[in-house]
Backbone and ligand atoms as CSV (ligand in chain L), in Angstrom:
chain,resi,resn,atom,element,x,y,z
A,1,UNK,N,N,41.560,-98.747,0.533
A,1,UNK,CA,C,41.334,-100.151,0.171
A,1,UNK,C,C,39.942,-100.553,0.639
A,2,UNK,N,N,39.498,-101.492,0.198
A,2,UNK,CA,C,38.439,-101.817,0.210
A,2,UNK,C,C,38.102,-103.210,0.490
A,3,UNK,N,N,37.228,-104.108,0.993
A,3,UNK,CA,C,37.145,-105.400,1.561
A,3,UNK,C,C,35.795,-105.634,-0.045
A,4,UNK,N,N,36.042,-106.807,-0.929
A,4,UNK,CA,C,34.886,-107.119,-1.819
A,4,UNK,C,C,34.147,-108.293,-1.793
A,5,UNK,N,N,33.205,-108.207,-1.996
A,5,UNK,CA,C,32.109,-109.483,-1.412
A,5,UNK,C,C,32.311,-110.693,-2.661
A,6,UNK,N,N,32.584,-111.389,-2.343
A,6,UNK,CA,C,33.082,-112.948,-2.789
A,6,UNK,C,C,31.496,-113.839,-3.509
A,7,UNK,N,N,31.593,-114.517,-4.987
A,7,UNK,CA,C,30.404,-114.474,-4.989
A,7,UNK,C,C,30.682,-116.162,-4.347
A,8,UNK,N,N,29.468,-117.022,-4.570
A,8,UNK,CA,C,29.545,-117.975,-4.283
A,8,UNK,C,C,28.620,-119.188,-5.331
A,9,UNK,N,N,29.580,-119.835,-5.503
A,9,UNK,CA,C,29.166,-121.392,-6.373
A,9,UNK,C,C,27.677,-122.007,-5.625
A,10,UNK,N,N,26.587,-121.481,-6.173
A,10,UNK,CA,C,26.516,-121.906,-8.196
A,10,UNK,C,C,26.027,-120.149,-8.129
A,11,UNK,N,N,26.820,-119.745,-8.348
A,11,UNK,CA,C,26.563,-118.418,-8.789
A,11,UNK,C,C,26.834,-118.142,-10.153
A,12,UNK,N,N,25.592,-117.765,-10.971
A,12,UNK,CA,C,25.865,-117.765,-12.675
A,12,UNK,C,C,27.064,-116.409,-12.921
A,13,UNK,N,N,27.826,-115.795,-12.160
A,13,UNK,CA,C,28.694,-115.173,-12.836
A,13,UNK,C,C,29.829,-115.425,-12.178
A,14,UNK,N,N,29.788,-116.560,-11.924
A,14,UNK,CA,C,31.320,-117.337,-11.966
A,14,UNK,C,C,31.500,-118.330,-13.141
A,15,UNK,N,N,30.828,-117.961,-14.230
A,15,UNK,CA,C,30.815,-118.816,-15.679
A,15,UNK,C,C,31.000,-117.709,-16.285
A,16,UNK,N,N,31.329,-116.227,-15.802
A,16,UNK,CA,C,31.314,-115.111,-17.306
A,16,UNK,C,C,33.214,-114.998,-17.543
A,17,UNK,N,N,33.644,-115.469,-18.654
A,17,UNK,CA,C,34.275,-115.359,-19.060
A,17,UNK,C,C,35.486,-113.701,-18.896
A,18,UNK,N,N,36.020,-113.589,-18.547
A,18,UNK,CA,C,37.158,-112.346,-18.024
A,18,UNK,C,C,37.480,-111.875,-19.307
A,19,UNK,N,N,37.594,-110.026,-20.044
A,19,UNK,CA,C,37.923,-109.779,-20.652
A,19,UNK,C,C,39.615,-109.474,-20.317
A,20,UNK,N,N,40.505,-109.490,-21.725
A,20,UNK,CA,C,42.060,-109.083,-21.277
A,20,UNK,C,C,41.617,-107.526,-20.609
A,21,UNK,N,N,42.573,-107.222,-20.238
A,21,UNK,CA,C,43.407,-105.812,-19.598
A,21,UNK,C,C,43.766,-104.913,-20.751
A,22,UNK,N,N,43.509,-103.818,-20.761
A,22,UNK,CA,C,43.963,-103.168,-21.847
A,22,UNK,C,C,44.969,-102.182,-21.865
A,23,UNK,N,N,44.696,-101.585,-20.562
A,23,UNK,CA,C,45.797,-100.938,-19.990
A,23,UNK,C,C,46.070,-100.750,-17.927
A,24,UNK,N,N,47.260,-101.407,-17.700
A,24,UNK,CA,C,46.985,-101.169,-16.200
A,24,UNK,C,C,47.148,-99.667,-16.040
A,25,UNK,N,N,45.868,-99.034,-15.663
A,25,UNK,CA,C,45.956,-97.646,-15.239
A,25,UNK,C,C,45.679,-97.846,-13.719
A,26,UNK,N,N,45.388,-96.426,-13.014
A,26,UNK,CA,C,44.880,-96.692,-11.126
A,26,UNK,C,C,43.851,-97.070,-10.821
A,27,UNK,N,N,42.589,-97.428,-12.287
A,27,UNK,CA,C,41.573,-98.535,-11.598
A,27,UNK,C,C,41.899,-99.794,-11.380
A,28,UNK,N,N,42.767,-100.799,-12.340
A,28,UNK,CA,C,43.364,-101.950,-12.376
A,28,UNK,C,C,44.018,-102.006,-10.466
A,29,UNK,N,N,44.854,-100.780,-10.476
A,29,UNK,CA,C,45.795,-101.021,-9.709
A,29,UNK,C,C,44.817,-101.123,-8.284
A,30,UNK,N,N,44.350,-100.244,-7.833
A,30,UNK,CA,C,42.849,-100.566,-6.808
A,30,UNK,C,C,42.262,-101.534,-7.187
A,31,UNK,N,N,42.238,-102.111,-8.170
A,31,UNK,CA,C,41.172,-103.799,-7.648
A,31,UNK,C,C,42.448,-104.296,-7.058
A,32,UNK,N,N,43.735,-104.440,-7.975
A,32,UNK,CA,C,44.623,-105.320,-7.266
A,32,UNK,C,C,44.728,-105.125,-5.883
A,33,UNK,N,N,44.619,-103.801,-5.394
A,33,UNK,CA,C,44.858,-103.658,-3.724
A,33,UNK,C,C,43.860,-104.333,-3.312
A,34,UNK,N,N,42.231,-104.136,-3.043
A,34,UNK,CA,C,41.355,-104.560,-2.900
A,34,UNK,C,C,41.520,-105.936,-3.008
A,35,UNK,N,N,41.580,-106.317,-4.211
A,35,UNK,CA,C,41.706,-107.918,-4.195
A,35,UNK,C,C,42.770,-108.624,-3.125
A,36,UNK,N,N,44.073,-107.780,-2.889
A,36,UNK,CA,C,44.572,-108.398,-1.611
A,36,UNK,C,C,44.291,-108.565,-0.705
A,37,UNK,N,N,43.253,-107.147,-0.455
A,37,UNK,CA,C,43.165,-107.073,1.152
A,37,UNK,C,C,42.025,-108.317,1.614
A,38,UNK,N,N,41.127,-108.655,0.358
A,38,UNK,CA,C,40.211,-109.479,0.372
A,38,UNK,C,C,40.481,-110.835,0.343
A,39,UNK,N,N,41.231,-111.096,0.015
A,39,UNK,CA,C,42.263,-112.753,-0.016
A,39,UNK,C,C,42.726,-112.959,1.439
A,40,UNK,N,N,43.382,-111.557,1.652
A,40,UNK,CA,C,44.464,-111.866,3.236
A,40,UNK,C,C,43.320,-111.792,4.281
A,41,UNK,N,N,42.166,-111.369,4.220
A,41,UNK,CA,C,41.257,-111.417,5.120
A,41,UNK,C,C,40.309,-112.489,5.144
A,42,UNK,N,N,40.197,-112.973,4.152
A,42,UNK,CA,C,38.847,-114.551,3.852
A,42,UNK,C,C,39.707,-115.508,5.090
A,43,UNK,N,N,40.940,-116.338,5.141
A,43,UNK,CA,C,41.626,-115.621,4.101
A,43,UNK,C,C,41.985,-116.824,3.315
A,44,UNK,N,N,42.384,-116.646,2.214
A,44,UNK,CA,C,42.821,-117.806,1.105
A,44,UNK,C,C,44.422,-117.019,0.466
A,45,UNK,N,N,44.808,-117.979,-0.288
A,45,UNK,CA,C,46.155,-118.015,-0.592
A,45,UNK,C,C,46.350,-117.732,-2.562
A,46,UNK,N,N,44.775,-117.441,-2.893
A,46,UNK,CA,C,44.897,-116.519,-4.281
A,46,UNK,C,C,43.060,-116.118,-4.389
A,47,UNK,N,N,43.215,-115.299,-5.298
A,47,UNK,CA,C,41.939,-114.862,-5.767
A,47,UNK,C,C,42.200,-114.310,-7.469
A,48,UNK,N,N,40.958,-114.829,-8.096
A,48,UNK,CA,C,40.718,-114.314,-9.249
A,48,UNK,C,C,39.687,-113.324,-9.580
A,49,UNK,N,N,39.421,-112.473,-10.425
A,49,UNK,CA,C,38.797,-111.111,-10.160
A,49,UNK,C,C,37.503,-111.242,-10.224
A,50,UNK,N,N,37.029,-112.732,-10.977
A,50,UNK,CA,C,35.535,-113.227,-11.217
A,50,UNK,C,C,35.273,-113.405,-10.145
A,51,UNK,N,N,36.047,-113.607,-9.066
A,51,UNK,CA,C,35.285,-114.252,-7.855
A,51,UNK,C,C,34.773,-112.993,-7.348
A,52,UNK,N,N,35.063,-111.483,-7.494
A,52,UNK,CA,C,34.801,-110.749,-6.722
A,52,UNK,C,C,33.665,-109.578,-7.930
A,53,UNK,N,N,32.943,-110.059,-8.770
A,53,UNK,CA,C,31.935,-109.716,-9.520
A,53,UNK,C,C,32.922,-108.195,-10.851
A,54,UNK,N,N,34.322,-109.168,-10.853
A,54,UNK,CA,C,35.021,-108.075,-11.919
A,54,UNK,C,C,35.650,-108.884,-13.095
A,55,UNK,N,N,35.004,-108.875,-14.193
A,55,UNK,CA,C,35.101,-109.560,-15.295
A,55,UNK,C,C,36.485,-109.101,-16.178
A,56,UNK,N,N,37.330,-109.284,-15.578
A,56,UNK,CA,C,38.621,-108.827,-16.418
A,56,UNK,C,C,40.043,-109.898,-15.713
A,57,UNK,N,N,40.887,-109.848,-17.354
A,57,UNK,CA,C,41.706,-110.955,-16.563
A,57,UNK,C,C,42.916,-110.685,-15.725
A,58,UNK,N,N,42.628,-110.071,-14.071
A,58,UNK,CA,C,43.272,-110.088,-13.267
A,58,UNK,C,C,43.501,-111.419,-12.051
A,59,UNK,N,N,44.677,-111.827,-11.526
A,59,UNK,CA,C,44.380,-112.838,-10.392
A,59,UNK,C,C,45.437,-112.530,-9.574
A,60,UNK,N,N,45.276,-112.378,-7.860
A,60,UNK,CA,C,46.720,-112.201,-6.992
A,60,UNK,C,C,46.118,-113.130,-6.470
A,61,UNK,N,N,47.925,-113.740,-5.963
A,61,UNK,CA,C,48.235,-114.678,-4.778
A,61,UNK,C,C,49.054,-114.769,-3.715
A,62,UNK,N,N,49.285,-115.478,-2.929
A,62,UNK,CA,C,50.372,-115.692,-2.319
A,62,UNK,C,C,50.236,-117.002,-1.331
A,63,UNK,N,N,51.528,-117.707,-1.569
A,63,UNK,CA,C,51.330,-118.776,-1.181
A,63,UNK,C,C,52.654,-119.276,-0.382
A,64,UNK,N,N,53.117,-117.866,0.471
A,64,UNK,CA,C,53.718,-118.079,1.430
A,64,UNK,C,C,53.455,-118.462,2.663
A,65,UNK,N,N,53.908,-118.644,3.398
A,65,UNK,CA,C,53.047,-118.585,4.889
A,65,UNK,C,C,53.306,-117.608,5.506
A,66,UNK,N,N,53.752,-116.466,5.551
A,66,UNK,CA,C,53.186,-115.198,6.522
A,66,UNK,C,C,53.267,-113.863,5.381
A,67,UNK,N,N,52.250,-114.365,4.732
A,67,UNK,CA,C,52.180,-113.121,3.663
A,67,UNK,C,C,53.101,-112.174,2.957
A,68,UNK,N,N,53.632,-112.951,2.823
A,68,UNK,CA,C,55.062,-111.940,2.388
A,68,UNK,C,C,55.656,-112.180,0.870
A,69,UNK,N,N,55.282,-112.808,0.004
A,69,UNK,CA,C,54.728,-112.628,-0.997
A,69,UNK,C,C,53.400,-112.716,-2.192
A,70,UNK,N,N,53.355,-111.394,-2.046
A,70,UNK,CA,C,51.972,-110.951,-2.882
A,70,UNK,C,C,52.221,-110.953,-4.283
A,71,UNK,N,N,51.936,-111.809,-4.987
A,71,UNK,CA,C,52.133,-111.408,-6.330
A,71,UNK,C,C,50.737,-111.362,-7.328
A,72,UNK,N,N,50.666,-110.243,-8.148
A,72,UNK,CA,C,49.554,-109.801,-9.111
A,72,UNK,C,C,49.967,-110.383,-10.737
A,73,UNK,N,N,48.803,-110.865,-11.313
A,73,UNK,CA,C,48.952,-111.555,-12.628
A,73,UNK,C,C,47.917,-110.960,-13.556
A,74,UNK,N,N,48.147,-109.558,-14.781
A,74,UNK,CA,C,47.269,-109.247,-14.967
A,74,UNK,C,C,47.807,-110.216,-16.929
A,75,UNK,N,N,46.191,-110.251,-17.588
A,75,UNK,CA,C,46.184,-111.108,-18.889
A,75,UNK,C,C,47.189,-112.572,-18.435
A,76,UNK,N,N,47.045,-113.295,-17.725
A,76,UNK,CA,C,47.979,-114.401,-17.252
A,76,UNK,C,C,47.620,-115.259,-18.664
A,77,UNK,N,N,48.851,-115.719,-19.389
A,77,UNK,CA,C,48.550,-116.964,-20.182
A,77,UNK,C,C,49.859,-118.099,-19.325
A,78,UNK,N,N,49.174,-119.527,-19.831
A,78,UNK,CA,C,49.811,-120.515,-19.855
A,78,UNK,C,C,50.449,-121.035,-20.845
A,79,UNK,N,N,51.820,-120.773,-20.854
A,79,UNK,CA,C,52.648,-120.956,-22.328
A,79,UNK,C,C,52.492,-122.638,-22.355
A,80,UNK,N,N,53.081,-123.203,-21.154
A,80,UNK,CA,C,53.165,-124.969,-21.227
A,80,UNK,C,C,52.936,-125.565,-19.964
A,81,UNK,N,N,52.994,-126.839,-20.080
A,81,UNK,CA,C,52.678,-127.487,-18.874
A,81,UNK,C,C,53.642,-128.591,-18.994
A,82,UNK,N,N,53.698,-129.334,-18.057
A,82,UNK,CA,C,54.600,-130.332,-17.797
A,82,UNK,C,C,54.275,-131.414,-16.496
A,83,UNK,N,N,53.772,-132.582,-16.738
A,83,UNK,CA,C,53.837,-133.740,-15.725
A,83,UNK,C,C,52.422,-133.499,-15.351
A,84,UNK,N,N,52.132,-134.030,-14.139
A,84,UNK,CA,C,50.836,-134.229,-13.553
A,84,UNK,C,C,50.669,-134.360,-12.158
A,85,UNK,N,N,49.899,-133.356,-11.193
A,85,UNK,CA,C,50.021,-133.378,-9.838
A,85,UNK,C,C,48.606,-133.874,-9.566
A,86,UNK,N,N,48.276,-134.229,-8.341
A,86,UNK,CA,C,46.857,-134.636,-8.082
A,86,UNK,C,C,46.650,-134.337,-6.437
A,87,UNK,N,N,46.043,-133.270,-5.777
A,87,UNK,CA,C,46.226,-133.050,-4.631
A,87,UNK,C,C,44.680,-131.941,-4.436
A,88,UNK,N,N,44.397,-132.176,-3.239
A,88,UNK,CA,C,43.390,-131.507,-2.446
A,88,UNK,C,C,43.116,-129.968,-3.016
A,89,UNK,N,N,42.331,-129.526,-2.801
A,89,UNK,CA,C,41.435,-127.814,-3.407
A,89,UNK,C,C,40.471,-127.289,-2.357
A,90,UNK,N,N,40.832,-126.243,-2.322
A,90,UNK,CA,C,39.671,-125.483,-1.963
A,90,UNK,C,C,39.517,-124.072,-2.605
A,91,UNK,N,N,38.350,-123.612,-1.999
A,91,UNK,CA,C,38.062,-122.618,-2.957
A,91,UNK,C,C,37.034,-121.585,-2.129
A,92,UNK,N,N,37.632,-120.276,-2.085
A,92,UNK,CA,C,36.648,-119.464,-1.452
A,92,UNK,C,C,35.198,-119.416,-1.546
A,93,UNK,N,N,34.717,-119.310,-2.698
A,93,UNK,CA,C,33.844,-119.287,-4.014
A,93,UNK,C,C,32.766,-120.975,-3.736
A,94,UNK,N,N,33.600,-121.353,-2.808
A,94,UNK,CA,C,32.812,-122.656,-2.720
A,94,UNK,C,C,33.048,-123.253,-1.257
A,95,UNK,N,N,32.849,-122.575,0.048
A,95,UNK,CA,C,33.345,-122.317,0.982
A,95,UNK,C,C,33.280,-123.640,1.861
A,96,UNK,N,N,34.067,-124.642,2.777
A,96,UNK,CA,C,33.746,-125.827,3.698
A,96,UNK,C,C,34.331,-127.557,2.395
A,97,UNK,N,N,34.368,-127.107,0.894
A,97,UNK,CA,C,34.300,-128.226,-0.207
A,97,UNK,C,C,36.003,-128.383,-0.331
A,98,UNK,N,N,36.530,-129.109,0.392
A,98,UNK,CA,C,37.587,-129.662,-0.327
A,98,UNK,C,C,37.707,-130.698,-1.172
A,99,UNK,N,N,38.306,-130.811,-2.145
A,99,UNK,CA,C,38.304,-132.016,-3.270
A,99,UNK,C,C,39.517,-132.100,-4.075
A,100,UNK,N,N,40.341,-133.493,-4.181
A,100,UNK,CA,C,40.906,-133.614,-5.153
A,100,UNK,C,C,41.169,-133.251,-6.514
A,101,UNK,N,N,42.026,-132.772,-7.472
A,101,UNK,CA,C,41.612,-132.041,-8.371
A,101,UNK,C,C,43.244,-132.309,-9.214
A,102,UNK,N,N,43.292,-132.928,-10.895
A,102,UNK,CA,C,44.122,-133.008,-11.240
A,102,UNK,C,C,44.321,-132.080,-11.831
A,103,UNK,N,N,45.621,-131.642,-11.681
A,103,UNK,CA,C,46.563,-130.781,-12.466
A,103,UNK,C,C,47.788,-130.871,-13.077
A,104,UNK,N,N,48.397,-129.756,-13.862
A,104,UNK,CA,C,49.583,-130.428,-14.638
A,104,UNK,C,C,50.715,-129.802,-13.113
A,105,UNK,N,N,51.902,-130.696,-13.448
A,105,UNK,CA,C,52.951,-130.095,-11.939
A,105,UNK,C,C,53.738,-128.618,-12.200
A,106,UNK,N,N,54.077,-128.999,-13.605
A,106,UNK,CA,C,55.045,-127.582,-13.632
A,106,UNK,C,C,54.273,-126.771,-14.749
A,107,UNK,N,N,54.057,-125.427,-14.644
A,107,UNK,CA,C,54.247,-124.526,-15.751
A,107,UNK,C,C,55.052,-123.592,-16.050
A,108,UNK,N,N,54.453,-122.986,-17.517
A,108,UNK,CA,C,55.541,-121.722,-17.589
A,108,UNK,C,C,53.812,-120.250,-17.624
A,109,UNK,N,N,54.129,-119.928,-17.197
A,109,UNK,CA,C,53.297,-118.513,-17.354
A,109,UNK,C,C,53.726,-117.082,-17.423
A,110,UNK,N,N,53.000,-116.676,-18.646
A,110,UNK,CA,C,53.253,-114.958,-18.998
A,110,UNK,C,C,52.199,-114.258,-19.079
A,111,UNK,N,N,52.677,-112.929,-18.236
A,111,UNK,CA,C,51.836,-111.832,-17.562
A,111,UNK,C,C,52.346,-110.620,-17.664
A,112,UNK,N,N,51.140,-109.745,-17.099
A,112,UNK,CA,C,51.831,-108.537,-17.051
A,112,UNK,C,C,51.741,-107.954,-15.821
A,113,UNK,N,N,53.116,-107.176,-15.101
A,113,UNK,CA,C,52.934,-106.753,-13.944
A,113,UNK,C,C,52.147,-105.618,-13.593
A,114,UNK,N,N,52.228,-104.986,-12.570
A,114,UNK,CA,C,51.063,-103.807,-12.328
A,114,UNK,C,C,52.041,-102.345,-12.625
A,115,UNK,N,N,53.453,-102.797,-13.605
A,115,UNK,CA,C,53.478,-101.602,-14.253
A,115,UNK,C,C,53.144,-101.679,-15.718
A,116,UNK,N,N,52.452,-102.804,-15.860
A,116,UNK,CA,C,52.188,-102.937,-17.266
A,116,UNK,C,C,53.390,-103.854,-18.064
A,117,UNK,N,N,54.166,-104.559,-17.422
A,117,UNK,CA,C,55.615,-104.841,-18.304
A,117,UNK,C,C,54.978,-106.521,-18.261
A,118,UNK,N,N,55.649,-107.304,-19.258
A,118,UNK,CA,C,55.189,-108.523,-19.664
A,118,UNK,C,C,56.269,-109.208,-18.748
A,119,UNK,N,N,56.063,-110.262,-18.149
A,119,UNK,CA,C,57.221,-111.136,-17.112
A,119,UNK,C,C,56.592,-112.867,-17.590
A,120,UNK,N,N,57.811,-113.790,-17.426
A,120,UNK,CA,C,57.708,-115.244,-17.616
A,120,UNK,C,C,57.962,-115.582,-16.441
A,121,UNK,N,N,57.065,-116.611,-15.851
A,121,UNK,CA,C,57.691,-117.590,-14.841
A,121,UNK,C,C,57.357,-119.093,-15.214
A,122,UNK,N,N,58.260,-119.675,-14.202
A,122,UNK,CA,C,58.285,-120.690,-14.153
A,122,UNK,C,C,57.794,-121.635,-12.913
A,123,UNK,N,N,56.493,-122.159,-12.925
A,123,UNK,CA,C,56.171,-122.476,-11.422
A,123,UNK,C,C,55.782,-123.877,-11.377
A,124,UNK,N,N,56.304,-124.161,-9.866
A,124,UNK,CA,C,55.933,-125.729,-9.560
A,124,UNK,C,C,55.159,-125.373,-8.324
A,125,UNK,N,N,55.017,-126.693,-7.518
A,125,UNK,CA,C,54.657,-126.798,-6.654
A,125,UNK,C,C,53.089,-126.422,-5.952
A,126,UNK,N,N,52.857,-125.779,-5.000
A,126,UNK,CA,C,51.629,-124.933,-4.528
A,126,UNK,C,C,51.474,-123.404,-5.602
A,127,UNK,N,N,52.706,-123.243,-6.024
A,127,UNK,CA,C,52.317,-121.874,-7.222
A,127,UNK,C,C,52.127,-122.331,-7.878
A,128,UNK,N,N,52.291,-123.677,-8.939
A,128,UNK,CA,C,51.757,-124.062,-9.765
A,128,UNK,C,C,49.952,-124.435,-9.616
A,129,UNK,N,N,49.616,-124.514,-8.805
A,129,UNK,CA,C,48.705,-125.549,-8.530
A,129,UNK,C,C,47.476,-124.242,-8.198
A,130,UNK,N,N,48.294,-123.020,-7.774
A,130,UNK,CA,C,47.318,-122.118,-7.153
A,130,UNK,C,C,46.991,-121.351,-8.478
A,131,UNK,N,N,48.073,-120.791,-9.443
A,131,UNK,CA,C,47.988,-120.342,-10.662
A,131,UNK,C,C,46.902,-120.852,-11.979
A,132,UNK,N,N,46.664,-122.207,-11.614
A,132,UNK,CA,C,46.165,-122.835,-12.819
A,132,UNK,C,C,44.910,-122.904,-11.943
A,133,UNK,N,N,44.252,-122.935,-10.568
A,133,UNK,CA,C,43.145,-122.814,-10.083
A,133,UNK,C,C,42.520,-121.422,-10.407
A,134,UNK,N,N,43.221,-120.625,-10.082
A,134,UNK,CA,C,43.475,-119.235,-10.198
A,134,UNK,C,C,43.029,-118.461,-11.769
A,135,UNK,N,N,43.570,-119.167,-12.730
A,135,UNK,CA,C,42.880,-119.020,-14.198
A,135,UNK,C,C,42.163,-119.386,-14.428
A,136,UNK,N,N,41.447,-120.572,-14.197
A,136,UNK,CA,C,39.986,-121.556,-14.538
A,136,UNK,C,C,38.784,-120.475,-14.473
A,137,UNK,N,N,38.612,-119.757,-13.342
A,137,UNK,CA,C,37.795,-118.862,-13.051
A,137,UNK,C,C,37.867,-117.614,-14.170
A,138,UNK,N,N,38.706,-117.048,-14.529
A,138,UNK,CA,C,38.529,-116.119,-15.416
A,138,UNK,C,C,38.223,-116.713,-16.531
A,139,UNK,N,N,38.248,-117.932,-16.877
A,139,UNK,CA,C,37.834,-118.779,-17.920
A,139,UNK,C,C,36.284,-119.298,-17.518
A,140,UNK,N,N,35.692,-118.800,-16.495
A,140,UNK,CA,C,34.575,-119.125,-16.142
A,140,UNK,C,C,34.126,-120.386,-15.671
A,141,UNK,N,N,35.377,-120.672,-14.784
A,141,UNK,CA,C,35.186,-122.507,-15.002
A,141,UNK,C,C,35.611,-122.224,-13.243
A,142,UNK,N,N,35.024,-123.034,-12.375
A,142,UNK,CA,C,35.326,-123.455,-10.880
A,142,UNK,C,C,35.640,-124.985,-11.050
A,143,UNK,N,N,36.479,-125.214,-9.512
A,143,UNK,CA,C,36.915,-126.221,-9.921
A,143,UNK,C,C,36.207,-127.416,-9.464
A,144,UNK,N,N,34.950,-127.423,-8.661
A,144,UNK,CA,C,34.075,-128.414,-8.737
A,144,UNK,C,C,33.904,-129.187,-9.730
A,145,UNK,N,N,33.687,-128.410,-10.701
A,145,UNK,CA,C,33.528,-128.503,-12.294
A,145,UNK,C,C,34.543,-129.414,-12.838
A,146,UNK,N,N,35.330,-129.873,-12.143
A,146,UNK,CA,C,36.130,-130.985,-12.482
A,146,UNK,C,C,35.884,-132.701,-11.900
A,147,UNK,N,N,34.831,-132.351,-11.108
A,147,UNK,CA,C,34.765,-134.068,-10.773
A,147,UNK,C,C,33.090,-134.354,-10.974
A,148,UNK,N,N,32.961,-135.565,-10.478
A,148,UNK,CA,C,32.129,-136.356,-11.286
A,148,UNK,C,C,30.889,-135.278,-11.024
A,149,UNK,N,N,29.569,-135.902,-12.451
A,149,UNK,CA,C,28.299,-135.317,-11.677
A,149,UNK,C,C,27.587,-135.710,-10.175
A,150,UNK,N,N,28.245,-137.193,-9.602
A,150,UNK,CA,C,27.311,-137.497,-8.646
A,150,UNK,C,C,28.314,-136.939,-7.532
A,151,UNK,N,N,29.846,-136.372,-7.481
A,151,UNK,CA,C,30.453,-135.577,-6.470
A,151,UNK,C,C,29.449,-134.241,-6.403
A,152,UNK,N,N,29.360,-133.683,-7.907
A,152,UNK,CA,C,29.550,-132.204,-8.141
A,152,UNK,C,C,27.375,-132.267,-7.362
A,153,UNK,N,N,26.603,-132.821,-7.828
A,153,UNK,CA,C,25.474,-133.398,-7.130
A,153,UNK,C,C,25.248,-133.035,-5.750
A,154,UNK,N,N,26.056,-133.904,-4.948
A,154,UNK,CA,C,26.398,-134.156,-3.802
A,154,UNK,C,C,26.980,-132.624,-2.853
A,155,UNK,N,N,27.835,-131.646,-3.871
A,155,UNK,CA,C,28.148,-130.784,-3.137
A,155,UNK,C,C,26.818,-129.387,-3.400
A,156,UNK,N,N,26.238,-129.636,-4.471
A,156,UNK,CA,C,25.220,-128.643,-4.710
A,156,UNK,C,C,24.548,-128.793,-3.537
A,157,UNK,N,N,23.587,-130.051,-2.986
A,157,UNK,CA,C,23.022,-129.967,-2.372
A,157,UNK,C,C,23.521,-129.623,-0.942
A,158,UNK,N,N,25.120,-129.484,-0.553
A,158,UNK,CA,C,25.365,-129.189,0.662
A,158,UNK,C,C,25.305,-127.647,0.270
A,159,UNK,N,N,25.561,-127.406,-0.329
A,159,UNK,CA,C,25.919,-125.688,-0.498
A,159,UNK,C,C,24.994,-125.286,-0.092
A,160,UNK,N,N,23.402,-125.989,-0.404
A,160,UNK,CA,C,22.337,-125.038,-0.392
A,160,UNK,C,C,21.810,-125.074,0.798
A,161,UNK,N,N,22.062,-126.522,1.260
A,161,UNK,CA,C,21.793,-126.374,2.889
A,161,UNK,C,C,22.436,-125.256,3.786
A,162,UNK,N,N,23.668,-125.116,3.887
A,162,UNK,CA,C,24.399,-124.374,3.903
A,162,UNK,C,C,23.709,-122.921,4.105
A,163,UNK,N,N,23.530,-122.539,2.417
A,163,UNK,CA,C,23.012,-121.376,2.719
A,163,UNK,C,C,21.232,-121.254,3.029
A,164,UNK,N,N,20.552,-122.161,3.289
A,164,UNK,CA,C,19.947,-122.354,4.524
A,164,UNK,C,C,19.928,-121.767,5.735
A,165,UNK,N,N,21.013,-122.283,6.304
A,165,UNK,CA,C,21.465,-122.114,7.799
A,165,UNK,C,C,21.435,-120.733,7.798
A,166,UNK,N,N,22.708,-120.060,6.963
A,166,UNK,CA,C,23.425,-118.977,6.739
A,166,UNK,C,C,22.262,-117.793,6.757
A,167,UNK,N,N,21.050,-118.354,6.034
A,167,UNK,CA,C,20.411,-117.183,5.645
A,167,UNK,C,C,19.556,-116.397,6.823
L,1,GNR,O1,O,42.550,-120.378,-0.396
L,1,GNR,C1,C,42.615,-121.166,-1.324
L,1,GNR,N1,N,43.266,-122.353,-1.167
L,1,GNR,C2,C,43.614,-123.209,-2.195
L,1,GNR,C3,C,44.084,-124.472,-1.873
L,1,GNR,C4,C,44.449,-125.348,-2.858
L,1,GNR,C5,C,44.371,-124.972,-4.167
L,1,GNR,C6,C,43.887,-123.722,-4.512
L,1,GNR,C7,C,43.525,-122.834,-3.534
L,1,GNR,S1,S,42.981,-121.241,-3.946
L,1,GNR,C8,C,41.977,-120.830,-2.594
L,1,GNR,C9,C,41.522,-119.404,-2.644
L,1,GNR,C10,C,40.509,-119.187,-3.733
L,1,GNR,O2,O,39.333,-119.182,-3.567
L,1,GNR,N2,N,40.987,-119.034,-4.941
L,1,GNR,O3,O,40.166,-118.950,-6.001
């Protein structure tokens, strides 16, 4: 396994669009490891594969509290949505920025597991909320990108201070 370097907002290839999966063979299956070990160590509670400079539509999460379920989402679609949640974000990819961020409450989502088999769920709550953060990115979209220009403004210029310091 491997630890992968996380890019960071405004990084132009967190806008490249994720190709589907064509077949999960044992490269798929090594990012998915990788991508865990890299989530449980940041650590955050999902990752999408754009964040880690791999343009394909993979995303794991887990949004238990003592890691104990890992689940992998390879080609994830969103069949439906239902209602409307509105609650706090963060985002590796955009490291110290929490922000409000609307979302729908319930979905249904279909995927394929890491033996290749197609599965439906049904998610509310923090899986809902982490899932639909979780896809934006392979859609090339962060979720800054959801509030105003004089928020989204406001956090550019901390970022860069930021990496300022950092550098
Ligand atoms: O660790 C993370 N926390 C989080 C909190 C609220 C909503 C979404 C998330 S996902 C984030 C990890 C990450 O960077 N995912 O892209």
């Amino acid at each position: 396994m491997a630890l992968l370097p996380i890019l960071r907002y405004p990084d132009p290839r967190l806008h490249i669009k994720a190709k589907p999966v064509e077949a999960v063979d044992a490269g798929i299956k090594k990012l998915v490891a990788d991508m865990f070990e890299t989530m449980y160590a940041a650590p955050g509670i999902g990752l999408a594969a754009t964040q880690v400079d791999v343009h394909k539509r993979v995303l794991v999460l887990d949004v238990s509290e003592d890691k104990s379920q890992p689940m992998a989402f390879i080609n994830p679609e969103i069949l439906s949505r239902e209602g409307e949640h509105i609650g706090e974000e963060g985002c590796l990819s955009v490291p110290g920025i929490y922000e409000t961020v609307k979302r729908s409450e319930r979905i249904k989502v279909r995927a394929l597991n890491l033996d290749g088999e197609p599965f439906e769920l049904e998610a509310d709550g923090l899986l809902s909320v982490c899932l639909q953060h979780e896809i934006d990115p392979l859609d090339g979209k962060v979720f800054v990108e959801y509030l105003s220009r004089l928020k989204l403004s406001r956090i550019k210029a901390k970022l860069a201070k930021q990496a300022r310091i950092t550098a």
